[in-house]
C-alpha positions as CSV (number, residue, x, y, z in Angstrom):
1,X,30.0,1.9,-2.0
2,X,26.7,-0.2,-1.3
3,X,26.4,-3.2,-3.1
4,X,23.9,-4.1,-5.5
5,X,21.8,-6.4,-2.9
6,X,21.6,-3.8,-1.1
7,X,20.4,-1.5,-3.2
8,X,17.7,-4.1,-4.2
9,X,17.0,-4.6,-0.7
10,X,16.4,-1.0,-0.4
11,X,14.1,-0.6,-3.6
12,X,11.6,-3.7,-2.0
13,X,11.3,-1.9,1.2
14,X,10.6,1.4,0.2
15,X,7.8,-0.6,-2.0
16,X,6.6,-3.2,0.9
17,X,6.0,0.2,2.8
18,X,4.2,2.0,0.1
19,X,2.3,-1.1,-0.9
20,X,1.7,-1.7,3.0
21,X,-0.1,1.8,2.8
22,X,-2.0,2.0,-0.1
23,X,-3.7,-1.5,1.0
24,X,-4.5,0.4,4.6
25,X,-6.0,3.1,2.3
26,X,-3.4,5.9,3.8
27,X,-2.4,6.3,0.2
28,X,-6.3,6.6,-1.5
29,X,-7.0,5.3,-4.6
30,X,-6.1,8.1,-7.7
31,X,-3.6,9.9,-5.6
32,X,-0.4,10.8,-6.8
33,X,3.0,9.6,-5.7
34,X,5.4,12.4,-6.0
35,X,9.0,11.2,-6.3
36,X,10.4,14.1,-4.3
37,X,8.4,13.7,-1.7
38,X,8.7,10.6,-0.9
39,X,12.3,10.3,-1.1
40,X,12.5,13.1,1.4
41,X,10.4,11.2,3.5
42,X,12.2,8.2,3.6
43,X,15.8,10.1,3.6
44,X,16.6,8.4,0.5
45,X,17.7,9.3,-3.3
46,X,15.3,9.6,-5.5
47,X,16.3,6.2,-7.6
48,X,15.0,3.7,-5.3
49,X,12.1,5.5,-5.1
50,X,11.9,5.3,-8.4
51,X,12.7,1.8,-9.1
52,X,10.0,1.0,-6.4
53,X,7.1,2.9,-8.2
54,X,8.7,0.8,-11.0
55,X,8.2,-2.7,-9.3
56,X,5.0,-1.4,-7.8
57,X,3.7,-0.3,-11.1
58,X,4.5,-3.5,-12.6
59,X,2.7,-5.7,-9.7
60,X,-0.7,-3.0,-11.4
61,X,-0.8,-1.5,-7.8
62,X,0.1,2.1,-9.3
63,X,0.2,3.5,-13.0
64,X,1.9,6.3,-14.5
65,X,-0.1,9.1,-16.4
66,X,0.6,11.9,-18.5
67,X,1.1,15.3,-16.9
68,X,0.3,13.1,-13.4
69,X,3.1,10.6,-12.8
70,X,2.8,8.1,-10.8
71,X,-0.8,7.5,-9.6
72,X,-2.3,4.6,-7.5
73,X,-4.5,2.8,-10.4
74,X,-8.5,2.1,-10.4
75,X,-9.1,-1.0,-11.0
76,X,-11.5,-1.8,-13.5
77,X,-15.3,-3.5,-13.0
78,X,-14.5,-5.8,-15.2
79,X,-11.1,-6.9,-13.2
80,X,-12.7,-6.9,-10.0
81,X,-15.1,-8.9,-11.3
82,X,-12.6,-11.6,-12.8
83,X,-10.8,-11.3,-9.0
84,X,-13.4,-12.3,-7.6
85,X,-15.1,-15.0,-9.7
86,X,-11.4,-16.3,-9.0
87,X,-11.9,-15.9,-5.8
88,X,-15.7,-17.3,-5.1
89,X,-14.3,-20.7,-6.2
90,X,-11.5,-20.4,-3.8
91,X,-13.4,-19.5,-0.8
92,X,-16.2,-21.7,-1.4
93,X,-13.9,-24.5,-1.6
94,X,-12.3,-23.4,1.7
95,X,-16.0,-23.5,3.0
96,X,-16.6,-27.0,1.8
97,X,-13.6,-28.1,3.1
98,X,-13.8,-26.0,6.7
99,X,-17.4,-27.9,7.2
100,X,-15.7,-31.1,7.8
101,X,-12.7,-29.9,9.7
102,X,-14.0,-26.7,11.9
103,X,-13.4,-26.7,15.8
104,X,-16.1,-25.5,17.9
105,X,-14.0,-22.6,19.1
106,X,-13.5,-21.2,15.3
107,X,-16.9,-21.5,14.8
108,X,-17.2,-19.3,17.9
109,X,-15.0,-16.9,16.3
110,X,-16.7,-16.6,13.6
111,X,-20.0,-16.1,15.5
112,X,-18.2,-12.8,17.6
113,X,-16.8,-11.5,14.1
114,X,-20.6,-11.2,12.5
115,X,-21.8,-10.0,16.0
116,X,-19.7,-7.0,15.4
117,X,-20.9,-6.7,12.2
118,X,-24.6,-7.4,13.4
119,X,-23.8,-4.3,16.3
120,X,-23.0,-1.8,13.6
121,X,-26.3,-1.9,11.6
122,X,-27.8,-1.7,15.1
123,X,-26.0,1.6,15.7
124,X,-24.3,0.9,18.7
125,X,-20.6,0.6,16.9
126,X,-19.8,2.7,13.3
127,X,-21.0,1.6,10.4
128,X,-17.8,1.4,8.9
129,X,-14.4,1.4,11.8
130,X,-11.2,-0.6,12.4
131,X,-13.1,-2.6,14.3
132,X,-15.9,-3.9,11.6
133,X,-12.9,-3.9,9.4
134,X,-10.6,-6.9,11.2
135,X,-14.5,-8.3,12.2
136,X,-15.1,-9.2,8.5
137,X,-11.7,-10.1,7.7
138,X,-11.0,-12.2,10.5
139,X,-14.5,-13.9,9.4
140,X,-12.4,-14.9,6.1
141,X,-8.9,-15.8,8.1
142,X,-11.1,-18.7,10.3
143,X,-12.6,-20.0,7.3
144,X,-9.4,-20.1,5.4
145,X,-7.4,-21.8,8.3
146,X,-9.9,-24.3,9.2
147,X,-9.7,-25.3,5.2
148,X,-6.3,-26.8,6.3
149,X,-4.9,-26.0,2.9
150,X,-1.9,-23.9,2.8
151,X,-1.7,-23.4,-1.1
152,X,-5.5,-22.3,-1.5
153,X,-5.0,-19.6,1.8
154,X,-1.8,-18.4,0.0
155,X,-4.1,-18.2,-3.2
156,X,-6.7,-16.4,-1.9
157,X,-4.0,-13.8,0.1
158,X,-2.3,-12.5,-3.3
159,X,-6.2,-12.2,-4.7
160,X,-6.9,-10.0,-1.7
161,X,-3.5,-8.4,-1.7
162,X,-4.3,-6.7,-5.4
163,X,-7.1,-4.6,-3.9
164,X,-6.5,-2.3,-0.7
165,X,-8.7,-3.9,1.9
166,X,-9.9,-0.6,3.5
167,X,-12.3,-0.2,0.3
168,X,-14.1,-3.4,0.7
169,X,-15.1,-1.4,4.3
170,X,-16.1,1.9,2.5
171,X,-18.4,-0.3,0.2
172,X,-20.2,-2.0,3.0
173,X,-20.5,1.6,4.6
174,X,-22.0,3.2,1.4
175,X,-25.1,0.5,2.0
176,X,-26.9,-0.3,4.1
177,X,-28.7,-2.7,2.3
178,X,-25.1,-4.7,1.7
179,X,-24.4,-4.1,5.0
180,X,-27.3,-6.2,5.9
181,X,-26.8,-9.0,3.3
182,X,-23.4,-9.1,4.5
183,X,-24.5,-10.2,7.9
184,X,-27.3,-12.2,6.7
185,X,-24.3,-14.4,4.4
186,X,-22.4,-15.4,6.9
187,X,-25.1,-16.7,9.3
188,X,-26.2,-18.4,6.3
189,X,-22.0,-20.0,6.1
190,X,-22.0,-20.2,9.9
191,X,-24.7,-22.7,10.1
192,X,-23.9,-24.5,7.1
193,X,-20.4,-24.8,8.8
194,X,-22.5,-25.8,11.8
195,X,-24.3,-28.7,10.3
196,X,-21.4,-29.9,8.6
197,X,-22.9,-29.1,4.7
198,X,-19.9,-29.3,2.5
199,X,-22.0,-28.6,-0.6
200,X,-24.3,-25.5,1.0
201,X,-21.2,-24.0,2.9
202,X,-19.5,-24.0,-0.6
203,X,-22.7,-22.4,-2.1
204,X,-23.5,-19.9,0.2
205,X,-19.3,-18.7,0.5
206,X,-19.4,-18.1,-3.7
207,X,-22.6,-16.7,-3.4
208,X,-21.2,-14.2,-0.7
209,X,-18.2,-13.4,-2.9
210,X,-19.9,-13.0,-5.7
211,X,-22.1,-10.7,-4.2
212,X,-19.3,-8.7,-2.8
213,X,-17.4,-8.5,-6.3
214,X,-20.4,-7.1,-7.6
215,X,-20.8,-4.1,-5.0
216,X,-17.1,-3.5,-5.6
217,X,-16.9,-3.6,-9.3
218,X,-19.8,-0.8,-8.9
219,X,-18.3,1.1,-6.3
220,X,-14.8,1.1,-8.3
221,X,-16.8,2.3,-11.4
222,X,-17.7,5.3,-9.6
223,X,-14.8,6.2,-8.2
224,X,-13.2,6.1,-12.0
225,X,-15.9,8.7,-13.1
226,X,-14.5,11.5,-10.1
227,X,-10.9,10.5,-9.7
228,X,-9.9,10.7,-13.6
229,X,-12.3,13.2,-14.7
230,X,-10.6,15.8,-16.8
């Protein structure tokens, strides 16, 4: 007869890997998480599957709906927008702080991330791919790290961690005129980090952030007008 731990070590699995897809966008925003299904698919019963919707559910990744079930949840503008003014201050400390403590080689890195990101609105790489995806996000990591601060990169993670990250790509591919802003903010952050400016890196990382909360708080309010429309 298994034993309770591992039945609990069971539930968080089956939720790490359904978390783990929804933030990839495998499992899109609004779409349903049959029970049956999924514990066919993972050869189990269908009470940890259960209790992980459950746990999921509670952490606001999914929420259950009449005559639905299970659904991964919308967020609302007015969350995103509370994420990420959370957010802008932790970031544009992490700027402030990078500026003093950046290597050359991260600065680098951060250079070849935006040159990705530069390529695409060019038209020589996708507007939105894998590859502008980990080109933006690794833009954040280096900034992060070189912060030297493990609390506020732990802090920023479970921010990030509440919406799937393949969206923030489907905003910036829905615009071109964010995509170009985009680029344009980090150089702005890049030679702030450059010079050394604790106070403009800081300024110019919340007003990116910011910025980005805003295109995402729109782009979430019209996805709620299509997904839940009766």
């Amino acid at each position: 007869m298994p034993s309770p731990e591992s039945d609990e070590s069971l539930v968080d699995e089956i939720a790490a890997s359904i978390r783990a897809r929804i933030m990839s966008g495998e499992f899109a925003i609004g779409a349903p998480l049959r029970q049956a299904s999924l514990a066919e698919e993972f050869g189990v019963s269908r009470t940890p599957v259960r209790e992980a919707l459950r746990q999921l559910q509670n952490g606001g990744l999914i929420e259950v709906l009449p005559n639905r079930g299970a659904v991964i949840r919308v967020p609302t503008p007015w969350e995103v927008r509370e994420a990420y003014e959370v957010r802008a201050e932790l970031e544009g400390m992490a700027a402030r702080r990078a500026a003093g403590r950046i290597s050359r080689s991260q600065l680098g890195t951060l250079t070849d991330a935006n040159s990705v990101l530069r390529a695409a609105l060019a038209g020589t790489t996708g507007e939105s791919s894998p590859e502008t995806q980990a080109a933006n996000d690794s833009f954040h990591t280096v900034i992060s790290e070189a912060a030297g601060n493990g609390w506020l990169t732990s802090m920023v993670s479970r921010i990030n961690e509440s919406f799937p990250r393949n969206v923030s790509s489907l905003v910036l591919a829905g615009s071109e005129r964010h995509r170009h802003e985009n680029v344009a903010q980090h150089d702005e952050i890049i030679a702030a980090l450059d010079a050394g400016d604790a106070a403009r890196a800081r300024e110019a990382m919340h007003t990116h952030i910011i910025s980005s909360g805003e295109h995402l708080a729109a782009w979430y309010e019209r996805r709620s007008r299509t997904v839940f429309r009766p």
